[in-house]
py3Dmol code that shows the C-alpha trace and the ligand (Angstrom):
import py3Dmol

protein = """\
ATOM      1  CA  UNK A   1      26.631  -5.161   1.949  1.00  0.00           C
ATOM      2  CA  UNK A   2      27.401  -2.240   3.938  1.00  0.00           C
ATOM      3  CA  UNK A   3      24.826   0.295   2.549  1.00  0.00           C
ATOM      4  CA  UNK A   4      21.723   0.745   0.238  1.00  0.00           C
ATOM      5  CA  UNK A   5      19.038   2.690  -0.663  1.00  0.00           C
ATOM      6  CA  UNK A   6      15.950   1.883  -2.077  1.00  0.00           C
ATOM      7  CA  UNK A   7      12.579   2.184  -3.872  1.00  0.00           C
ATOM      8  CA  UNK A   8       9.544   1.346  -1.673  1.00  0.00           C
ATOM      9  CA  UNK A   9       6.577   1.824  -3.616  1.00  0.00           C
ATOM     10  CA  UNK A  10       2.993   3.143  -2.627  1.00  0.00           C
ATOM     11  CA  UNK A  11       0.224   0.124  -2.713  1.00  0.00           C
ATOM     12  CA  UNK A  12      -3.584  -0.111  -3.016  1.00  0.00           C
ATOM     13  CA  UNK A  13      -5.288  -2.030  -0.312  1.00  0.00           C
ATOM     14  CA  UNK A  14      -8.356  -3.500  -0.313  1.00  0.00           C
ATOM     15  CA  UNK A  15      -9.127  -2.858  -4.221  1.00  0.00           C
ATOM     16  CA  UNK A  16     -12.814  -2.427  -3.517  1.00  0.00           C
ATOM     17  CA  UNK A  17     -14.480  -5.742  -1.981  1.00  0.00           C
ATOM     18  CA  UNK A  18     -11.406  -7.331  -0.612  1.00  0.00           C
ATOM     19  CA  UNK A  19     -10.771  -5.466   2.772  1.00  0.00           C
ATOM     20  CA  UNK A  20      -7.758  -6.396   4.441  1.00  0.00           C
ATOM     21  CA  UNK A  21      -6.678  -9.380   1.983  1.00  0.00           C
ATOM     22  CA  UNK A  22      -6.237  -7.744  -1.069  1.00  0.00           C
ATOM     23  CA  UNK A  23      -3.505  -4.936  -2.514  1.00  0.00           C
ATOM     24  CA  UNK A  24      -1.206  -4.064  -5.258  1.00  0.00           C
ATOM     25  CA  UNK A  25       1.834  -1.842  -5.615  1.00  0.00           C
ATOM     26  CA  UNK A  26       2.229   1.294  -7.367  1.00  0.00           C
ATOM     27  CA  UNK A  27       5.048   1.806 -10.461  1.00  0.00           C
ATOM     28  CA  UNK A  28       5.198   5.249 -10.248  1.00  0.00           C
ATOM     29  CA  UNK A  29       5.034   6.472  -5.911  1.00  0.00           C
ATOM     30  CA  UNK A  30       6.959   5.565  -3.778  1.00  0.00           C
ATOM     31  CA  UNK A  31       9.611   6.216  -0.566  1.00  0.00           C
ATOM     32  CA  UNK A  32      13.147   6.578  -0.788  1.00  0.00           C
ATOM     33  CA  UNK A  33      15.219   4.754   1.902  1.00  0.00           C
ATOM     34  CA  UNK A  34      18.915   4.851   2.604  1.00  0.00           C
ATOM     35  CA  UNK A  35      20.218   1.994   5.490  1.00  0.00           C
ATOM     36  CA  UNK A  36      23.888   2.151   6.355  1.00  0.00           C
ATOM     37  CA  UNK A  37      26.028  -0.300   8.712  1.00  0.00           C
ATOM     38  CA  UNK A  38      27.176   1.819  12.008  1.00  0.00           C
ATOM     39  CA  UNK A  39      29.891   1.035  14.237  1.00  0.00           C
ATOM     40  CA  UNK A  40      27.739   1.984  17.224  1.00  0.00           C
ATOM     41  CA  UNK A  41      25.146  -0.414  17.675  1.00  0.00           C
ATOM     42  CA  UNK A  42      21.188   0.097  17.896  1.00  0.00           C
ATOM     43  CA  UNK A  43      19.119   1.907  14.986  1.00  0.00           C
ATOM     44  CA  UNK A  44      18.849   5.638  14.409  1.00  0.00           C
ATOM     45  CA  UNK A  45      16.346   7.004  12.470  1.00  0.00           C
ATOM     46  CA  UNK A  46      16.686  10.239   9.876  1.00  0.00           C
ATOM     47  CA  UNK A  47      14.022  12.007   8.589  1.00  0.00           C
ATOM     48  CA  UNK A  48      15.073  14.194   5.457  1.00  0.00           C
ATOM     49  CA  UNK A  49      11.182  15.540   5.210  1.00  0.00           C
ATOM     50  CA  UNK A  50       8.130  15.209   7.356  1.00  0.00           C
ATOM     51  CA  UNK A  51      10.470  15.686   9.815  1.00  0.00           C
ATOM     52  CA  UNK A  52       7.519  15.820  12.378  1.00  0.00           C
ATOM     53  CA  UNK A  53       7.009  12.403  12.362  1.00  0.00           C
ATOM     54  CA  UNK A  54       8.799  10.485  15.225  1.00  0.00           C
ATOM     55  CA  UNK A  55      12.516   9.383  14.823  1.00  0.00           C
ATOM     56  CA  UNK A  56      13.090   7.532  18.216  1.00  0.00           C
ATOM     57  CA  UNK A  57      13.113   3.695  16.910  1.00  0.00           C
ATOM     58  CA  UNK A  58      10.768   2.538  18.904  1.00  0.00           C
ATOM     59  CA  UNK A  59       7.890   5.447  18.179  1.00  0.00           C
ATOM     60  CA  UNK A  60       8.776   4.918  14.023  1.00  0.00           C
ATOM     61  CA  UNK A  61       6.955   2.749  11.500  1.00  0.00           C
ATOM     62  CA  UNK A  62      10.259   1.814  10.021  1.00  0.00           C
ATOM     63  CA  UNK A  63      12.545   1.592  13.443  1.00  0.00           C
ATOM     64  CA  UNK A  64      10.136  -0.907  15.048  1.00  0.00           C
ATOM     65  CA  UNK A  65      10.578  -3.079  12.399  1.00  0.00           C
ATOM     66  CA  UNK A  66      14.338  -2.659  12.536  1.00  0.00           C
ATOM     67  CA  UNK A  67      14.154  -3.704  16.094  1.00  0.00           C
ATOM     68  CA  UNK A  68      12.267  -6.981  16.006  1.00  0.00           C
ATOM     69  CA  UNK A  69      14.842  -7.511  13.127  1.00  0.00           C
ATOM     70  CA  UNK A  70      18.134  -6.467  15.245  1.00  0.00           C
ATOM     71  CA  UNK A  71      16.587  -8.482  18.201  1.00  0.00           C
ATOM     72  CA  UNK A  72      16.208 -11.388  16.578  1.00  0.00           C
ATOM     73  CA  UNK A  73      20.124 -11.654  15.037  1.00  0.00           C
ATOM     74  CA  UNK A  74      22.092  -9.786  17.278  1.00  0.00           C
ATOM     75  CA  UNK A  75      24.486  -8.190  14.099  1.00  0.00           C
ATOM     76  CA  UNK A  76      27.683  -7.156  15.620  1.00  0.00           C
ATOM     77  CA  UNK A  77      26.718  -3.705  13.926  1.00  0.00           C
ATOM     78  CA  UNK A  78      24.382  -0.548  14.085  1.00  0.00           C
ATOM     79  CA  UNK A  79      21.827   0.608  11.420  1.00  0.00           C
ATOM     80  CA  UNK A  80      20.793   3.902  10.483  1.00  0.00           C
ATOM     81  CA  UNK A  81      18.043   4.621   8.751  1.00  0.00           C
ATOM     82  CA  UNK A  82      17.209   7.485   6.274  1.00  0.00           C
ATOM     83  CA  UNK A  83      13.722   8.318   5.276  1.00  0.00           C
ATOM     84  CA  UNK A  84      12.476  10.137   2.012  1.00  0.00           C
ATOM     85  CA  UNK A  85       8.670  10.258   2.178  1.00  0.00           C
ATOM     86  CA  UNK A  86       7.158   9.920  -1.433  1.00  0.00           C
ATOM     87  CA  UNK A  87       3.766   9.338   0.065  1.00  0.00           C
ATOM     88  CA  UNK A  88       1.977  11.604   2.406  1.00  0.00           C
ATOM     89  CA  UNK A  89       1.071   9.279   5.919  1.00  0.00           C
ATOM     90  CA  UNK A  90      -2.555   9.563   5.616  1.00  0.00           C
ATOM     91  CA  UNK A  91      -3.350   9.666   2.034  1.00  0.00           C
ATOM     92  CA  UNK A  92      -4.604   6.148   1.656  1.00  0.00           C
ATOM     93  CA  UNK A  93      -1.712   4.861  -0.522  1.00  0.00           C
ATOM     94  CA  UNK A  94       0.365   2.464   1.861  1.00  0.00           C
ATOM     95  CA  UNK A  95       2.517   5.165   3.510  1.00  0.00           C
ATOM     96  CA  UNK A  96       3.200   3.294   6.661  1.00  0.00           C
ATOM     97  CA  UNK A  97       3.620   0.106   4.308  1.00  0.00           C
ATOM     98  CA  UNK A  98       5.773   1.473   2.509  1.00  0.00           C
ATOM     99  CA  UNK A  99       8.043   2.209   5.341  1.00  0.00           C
ATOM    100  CA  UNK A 100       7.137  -0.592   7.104  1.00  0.00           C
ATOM    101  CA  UNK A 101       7.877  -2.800   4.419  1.00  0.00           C
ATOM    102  CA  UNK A 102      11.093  -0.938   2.992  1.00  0.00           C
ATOM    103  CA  UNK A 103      12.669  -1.197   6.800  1.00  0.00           C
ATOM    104  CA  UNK A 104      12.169  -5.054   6.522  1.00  0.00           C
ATOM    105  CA  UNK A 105      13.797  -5.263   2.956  1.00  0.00           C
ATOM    106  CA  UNK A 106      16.801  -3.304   3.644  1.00  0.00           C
ATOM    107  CA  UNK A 107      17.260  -4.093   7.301  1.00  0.00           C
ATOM    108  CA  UNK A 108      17.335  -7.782   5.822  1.00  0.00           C
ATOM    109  CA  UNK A 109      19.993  -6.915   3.561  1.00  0.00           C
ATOM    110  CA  UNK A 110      22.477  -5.486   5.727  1.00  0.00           C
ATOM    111  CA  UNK A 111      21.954  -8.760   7.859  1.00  0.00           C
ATOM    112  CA  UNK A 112      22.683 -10.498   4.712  1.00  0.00           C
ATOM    113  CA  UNK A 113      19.261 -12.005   3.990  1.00  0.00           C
ATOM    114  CA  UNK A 114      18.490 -14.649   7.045  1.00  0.00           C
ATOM    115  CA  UNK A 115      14.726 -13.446   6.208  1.00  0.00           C
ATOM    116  CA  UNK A 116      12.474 -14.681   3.514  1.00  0.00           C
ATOM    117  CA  UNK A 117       9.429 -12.649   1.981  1.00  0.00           C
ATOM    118  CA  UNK A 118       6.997 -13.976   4.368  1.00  0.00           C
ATOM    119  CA  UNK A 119       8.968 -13.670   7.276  1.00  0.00           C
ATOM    120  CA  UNK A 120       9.641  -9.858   6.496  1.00  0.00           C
ATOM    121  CA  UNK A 121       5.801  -9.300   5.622  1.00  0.00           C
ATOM    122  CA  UNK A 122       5.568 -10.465   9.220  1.00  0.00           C
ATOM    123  CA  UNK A 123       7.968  -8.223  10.310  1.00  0.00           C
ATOM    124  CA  UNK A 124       6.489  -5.042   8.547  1.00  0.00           C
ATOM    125  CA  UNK A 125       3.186  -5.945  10.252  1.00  0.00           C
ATOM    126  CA  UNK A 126       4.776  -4.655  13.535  1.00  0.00           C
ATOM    127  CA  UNK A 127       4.962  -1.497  11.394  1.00  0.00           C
ATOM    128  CA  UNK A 128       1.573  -1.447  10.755  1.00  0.00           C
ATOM    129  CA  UNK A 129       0.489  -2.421  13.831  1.00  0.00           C
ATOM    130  CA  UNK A 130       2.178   0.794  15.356  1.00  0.00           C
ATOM    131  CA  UNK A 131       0.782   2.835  12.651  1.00  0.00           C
ATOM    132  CA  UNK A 132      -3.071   1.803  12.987  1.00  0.00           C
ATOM    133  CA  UNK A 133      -3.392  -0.331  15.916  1.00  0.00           C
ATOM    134  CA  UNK A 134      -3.843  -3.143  13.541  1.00  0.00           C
ATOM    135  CA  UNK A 135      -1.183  -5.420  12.098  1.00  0.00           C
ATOM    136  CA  UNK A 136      -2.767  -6.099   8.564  1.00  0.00           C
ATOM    137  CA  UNK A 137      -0.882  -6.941   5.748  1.00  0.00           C
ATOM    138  CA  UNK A 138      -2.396  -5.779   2.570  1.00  0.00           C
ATOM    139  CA  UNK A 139      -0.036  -2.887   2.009  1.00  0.00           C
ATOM    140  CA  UNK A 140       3.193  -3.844   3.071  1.00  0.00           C
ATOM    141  CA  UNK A 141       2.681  -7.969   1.113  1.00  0.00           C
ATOM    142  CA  UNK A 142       2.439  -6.247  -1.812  1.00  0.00           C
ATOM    143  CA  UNK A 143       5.137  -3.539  -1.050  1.00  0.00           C
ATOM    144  CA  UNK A 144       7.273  -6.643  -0.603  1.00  0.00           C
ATOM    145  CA  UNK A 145       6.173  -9.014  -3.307  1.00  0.00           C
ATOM    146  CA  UNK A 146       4.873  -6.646  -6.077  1.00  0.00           C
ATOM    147  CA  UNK A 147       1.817  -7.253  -8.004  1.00  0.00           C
ATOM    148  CA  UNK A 148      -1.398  -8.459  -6.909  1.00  0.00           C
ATOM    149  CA  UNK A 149      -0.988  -9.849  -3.347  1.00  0.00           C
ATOM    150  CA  UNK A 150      -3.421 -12.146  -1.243  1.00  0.00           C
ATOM    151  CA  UNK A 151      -3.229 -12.057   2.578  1.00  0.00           C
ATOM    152  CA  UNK A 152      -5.464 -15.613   2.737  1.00  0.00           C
ATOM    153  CA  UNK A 153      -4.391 -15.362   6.432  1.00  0.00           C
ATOM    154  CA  UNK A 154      -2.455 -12.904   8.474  1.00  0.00           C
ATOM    155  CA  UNK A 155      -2.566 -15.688  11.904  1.00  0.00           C
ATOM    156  CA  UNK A 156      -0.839 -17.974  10.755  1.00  0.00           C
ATOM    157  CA  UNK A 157       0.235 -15.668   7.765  1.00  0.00           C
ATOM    158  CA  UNK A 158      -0.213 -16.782   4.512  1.00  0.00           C
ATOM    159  CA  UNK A 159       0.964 -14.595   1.883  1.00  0.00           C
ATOM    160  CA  UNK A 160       0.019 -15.757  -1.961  1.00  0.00           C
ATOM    161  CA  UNK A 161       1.022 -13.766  -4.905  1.00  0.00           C
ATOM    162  CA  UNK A 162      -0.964 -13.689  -7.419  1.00  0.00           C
ATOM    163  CA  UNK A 163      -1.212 -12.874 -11.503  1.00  0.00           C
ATOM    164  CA  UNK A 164      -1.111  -9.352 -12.870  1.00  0.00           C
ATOM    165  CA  UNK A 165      -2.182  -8.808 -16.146  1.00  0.00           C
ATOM    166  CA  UNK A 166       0.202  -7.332 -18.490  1.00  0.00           C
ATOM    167  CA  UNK A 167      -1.327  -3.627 -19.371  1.00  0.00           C
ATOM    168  CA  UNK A 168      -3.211  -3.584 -16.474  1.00  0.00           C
ATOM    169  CA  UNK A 169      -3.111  -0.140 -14.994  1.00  0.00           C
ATOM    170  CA  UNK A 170      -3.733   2.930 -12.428  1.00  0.00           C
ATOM    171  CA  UNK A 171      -5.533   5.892 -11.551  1.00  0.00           C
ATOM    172  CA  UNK A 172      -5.118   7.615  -8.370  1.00  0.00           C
ATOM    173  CA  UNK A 173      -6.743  11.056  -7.316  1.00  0.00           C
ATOM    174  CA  UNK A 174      -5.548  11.773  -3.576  1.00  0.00           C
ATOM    175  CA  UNK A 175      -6.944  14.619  -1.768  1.00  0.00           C
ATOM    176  CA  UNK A 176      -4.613  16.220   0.435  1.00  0.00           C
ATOM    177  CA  UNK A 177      -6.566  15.796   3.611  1.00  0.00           C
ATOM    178  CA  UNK A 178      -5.531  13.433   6.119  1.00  0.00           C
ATOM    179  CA  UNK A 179      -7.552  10.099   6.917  1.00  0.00           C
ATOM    180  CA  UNK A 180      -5.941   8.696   9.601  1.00  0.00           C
ATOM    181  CA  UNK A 181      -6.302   4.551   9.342  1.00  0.00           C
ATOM    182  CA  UNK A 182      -7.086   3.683  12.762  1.00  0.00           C
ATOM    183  CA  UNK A 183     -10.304   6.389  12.354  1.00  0.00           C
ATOM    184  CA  UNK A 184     -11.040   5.149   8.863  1.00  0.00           C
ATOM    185  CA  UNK A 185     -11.076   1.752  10.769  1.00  0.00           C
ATOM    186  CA  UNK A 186     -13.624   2.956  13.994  1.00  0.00           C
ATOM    187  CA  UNK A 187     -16.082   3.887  11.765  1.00  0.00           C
ATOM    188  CA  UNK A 188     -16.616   0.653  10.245  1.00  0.00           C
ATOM    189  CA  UNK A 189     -19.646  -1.789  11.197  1.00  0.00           C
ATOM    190  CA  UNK A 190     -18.471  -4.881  13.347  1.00  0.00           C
ATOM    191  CA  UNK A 191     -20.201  -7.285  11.995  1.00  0.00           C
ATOM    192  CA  UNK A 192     -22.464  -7.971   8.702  1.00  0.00           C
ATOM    193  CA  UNK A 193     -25.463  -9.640   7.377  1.00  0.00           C
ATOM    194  CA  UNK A 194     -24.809 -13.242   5.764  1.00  0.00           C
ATOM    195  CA  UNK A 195     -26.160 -12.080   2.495  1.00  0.00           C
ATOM    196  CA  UNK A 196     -24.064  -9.430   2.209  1.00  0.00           C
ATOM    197  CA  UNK A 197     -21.635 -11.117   3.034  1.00  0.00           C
ATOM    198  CA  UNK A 198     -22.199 -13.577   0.662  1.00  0.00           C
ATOM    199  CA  UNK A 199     -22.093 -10.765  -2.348  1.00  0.00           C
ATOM    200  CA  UNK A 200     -18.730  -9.980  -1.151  1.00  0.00           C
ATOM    201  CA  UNK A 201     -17.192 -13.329  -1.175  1.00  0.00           C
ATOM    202  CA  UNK A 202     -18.335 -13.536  -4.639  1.00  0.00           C
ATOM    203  CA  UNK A 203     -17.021 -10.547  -5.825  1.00  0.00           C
ATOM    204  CA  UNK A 204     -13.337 -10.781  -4.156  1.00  0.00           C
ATOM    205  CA  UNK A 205     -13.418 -14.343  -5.783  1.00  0.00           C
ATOM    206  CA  UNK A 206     -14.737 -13.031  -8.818  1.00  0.00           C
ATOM    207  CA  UNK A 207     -12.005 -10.280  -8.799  1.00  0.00           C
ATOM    208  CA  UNK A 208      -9.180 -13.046  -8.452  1.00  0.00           C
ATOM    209  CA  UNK A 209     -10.861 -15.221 -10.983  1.00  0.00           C
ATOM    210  CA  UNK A 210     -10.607 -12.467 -13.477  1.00  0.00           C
ATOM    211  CA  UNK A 211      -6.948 -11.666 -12.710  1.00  0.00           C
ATOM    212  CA  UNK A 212      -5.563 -14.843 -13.163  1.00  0.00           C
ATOM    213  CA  UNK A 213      -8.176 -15.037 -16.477  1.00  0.00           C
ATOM    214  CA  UNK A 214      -7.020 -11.668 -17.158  1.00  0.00           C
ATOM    215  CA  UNK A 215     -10.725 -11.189 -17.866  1.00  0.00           C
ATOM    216  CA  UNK A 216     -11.311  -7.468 -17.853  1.00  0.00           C
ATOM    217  CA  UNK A 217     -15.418  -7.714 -18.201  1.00  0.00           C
ATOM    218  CA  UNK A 218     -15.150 -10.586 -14.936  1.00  0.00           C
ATOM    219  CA  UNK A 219     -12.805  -7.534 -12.652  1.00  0.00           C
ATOM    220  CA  UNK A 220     -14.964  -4.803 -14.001  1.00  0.00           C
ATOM    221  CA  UNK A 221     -18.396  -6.966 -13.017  1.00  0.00           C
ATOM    222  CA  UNK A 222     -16.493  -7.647  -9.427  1.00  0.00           C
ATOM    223  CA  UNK A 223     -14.790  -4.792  -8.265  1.00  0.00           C
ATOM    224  CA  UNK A 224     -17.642  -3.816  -5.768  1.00  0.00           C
ATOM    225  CA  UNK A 225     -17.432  -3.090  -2.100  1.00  0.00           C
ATOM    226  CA  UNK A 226     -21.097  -3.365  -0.521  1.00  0.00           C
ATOM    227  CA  UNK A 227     -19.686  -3.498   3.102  1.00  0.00           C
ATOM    228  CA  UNK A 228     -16.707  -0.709   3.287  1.00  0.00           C
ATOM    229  CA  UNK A 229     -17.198   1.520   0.534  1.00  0.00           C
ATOM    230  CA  UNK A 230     -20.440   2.973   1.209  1.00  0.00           C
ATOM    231  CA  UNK A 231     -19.360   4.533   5.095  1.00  0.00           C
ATOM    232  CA  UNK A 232     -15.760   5.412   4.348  1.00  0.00           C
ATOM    233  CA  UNK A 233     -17.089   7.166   1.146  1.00  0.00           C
ATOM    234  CA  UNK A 234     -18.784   9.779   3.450  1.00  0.00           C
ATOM    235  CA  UNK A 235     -15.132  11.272   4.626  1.00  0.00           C
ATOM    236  CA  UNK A 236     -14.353  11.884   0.856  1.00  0.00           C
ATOM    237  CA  UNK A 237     -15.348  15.194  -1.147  1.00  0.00           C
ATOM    238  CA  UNK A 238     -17.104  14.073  -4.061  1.00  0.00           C
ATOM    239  CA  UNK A 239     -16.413  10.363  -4.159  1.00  0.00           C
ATOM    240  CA  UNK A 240     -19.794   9.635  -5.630  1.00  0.00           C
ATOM    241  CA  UNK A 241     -18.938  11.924  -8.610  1.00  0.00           C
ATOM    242  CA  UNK A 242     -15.158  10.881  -9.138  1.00  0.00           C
ATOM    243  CA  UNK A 243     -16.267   7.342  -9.200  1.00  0.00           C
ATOM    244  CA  UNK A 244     -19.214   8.392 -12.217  1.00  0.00           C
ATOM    245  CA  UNK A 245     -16.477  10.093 -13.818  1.00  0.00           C
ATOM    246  CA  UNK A 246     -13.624   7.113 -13.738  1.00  0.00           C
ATOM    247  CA  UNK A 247     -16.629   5.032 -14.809  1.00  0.00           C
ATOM    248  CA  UNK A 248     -17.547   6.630 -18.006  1.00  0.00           C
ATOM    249  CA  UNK A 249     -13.693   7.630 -18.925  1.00  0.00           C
ATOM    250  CA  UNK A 250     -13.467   4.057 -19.597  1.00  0.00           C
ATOM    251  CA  UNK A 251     -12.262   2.697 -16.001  1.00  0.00           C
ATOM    252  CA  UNK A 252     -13.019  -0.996 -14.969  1.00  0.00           C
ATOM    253  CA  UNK A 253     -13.958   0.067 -11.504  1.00  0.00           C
ATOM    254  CA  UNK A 254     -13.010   2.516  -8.982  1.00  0.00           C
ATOM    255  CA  UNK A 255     -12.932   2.371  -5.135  1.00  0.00           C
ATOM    256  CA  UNK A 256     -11.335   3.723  -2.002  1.00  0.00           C
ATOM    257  CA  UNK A 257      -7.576   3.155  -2.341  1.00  0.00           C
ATOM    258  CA  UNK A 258      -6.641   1.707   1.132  1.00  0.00           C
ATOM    259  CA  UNK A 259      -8.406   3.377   4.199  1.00  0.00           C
ATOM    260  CA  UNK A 260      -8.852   6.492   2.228  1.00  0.00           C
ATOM    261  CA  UNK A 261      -9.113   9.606   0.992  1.00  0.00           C
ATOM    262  CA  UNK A 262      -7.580   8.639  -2.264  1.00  0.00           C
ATOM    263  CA  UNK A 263      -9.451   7.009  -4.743  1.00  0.00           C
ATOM    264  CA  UNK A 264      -8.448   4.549  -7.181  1.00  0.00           C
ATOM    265  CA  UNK A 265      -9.581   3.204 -10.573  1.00  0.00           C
ATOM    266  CA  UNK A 266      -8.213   0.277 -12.784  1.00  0.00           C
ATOM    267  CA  UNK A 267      -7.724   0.324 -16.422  1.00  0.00           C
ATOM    268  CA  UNK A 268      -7.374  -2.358 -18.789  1.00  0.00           C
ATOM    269  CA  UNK A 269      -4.325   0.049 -20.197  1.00  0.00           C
ATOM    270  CA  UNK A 270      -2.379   2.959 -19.542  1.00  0.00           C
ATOM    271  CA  UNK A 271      -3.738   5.357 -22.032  1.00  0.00           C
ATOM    272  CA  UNK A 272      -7.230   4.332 -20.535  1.00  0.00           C
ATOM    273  CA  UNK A 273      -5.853   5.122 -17.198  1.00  0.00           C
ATOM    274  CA  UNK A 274      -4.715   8.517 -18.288  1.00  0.00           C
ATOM    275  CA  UNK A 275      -8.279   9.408 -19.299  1.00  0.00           C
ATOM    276  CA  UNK A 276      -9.748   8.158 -16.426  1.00  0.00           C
ATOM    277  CA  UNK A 277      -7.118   9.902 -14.026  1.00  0.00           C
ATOM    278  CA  UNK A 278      -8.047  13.253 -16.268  1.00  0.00           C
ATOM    279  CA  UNK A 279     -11.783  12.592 -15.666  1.00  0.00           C
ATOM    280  CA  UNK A 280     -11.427  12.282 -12.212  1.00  0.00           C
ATOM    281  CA  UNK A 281      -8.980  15.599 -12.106  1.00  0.00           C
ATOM    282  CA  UNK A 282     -12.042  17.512 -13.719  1.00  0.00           C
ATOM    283  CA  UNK A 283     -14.300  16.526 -11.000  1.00  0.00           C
ATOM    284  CA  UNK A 284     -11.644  18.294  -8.374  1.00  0.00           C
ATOM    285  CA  UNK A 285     -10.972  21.387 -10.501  1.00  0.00           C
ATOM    286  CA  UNK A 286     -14.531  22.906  -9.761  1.00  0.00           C
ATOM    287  CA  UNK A 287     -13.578  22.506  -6.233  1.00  0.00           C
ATOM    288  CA  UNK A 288     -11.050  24.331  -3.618  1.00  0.00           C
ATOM    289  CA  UNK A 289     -10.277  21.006  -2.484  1.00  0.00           C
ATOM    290  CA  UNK A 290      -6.204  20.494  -2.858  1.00  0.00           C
ATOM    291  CA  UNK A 291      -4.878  17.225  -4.318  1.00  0.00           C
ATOM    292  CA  UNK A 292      -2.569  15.364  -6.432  1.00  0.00           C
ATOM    293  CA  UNK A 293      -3.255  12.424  -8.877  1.00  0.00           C
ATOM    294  CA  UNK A 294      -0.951   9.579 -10.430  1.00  0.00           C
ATOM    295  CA  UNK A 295      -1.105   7.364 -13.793  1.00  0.00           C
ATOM    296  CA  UNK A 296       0.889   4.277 -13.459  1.00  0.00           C
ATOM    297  CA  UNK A 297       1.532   0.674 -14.369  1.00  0.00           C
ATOM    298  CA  UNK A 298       0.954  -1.922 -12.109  1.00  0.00           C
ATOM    299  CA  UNK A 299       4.418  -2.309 -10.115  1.00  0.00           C
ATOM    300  CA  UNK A 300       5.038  -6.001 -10.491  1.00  0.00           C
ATOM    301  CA  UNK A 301       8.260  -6.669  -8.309  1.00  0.00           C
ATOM    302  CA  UNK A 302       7.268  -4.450  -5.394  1.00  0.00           C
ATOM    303  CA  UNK A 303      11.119  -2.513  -3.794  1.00  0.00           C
ATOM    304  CA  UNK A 304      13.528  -1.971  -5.681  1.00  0.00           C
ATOM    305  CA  UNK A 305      17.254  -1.620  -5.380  1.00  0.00           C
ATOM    306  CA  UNK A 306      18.801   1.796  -6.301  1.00  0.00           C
ATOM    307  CA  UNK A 307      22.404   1.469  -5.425  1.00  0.00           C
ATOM    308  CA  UNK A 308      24.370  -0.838  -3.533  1.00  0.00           C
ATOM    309  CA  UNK A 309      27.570  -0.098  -1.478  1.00  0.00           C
ATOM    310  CA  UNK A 310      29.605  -3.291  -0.590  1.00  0.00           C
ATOM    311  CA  UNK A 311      32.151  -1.857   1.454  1.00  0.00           C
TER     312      UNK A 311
END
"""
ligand_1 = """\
8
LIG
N -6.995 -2.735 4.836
C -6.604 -1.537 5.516
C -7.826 -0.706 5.801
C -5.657 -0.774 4.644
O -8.617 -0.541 4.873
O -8.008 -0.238 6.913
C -5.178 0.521 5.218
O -4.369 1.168 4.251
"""
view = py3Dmol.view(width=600, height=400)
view.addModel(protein, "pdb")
view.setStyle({"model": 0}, {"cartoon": {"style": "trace"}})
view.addModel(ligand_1, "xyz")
view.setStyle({"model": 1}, {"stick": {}})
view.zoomTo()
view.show()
């Protein structure tokens, strides 16, 4: 394959209790990524928007990925790299994943696939790393694997996909201020009482239980987040409210999507969803704060292939 472009959808991390080890891609957001073969070797990076963020490989979500890929295989060829940002960096909804993740897919392509899933999760986690000063993995496993994704372990990593029920679906409200992941992270506590941590484990198990079950009542009952939530909530106009209203439009639960300031609710179907996103788009209207909000389906194969050029 000498060229393709892409799909890299947006992802929800954490989905309330399950901080760092939980998230799910998005149908409906999502990057658009072009990778072409070059004669000249090395990767070059092209931004066709937010052309403020950094195109010199080494300084770019998606080129550091690129690198460690290159590196590793030595290709007798160059790659560029053209960017389309879908979702805003900041916004909570697995921008750097996504490009973190979509540079692993497509770089892996062009090198005709020496890579499996879990080895280019591990790659995208450079991505991440760059992006947040962490290298977690709940946006860019599900970027890469679709669905429901569990990061049971990121040392050694341990990437287990996971059941998505059928109708499951979205609501995302995402103000357009910028959260910035690494400050989202700094505010957090460093350590937690037993019995609240025991609450937690509970709930993220109960949350898995209920996926596989596809037990709406069990995800609804454990899609709670006593340890995150409550001091990441604070950087978020009216998260209390948007939360009441997902709540009584019918949602299952509602949380911080990722590190923030989007918000997130499940559904137990789309036309639930749509009511819940509307709910939440009420709460915003009576404000001057700016934003834009998404209905979707659950995105169960995680990047997608738009075209393909083989030679
Ligand atoms: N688990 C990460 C965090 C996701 O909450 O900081 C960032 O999108």
């Amino acid at each position: 394959m000498n060229e393709l472009k892409i799909f890299s959808p947006a992802t929800v991390a954490n989905v309330s209790c399950a901080f760092d080890i939980l998230g799910f891609a998005v149908e409906k957001a999502g990057d658009r990524m072009t990778f072409r073969k070059t004669a000249e070797k090395g990767i070059r990076i092209v931004m066709k928007n937010y052309r403020e963020l950094p195109t010199e490989p080494e300084k770019n979500v998606a080129g550091v990925v690129a690198l460690a890929m290159v590196e590793k295989r030595q290709p007798g060829f160059g790659i560029l790299i053209e960017m389309e940002k879908g979702i805003l960096p900041g916004s909570g909804m697995g921008s750097s994943g996504a490009s973190a993740g979509g540079a692993a897919f497509g770089v892996n392509k062009l090198l005709d696939e020496p890579f499996g899933k879990t080895e280019l999760v591990q790659f995208a986690m450079l991505g991440e790393a760059l992006a947040s000063g962490v290298a977690h993995a709940d946006n860019v496993a599900p970027n890469l694997f679709g669905g429901f994704t569990l990061v049971r372990s990121t040392r050694p990593l341990d990437v287990i996909p996971l059941h998505t029920p059928e109708r499951l679906s979205v609501s995302l409200i995402h103000p357009l201020i910028e959260v910035k992941t690494k400050n989202a992270r700094n505010i957090l506590k460093k350590s937690l009482l037993l019995k609240d941590a025991v609450i937690q484990w509970g709930n993220v198990a109960g949350l898995v239980s209920g996926l596989f079950m596809e037990d709406f009542d069990l995800i609804a009952r454990s899609m709670h987040d006593g340890i995150v939530e409550p001091v990441r909530s604070l950087l978020i106009p009216m998260f209390d409210e948007l939360k009441q209203a997902a709540l009584d439009a019918g949602a299952l639960g509602c949380s911080i999507s990722g590190s923030g300031p989007s918000v997130f609710a499940l559904s137990a179907d789309l036309a639930t969803a749509g009511e819940v996103t509307e709910a939440m788009r009420k709460i915003y209207a009576e404000t001057d704060v700016p934003f834009e909000t998404y209905t979707s389906g659950i995105n169960k194969k995680g990047i997608r292939i738009l075209n393909e050029i083989n030679d």
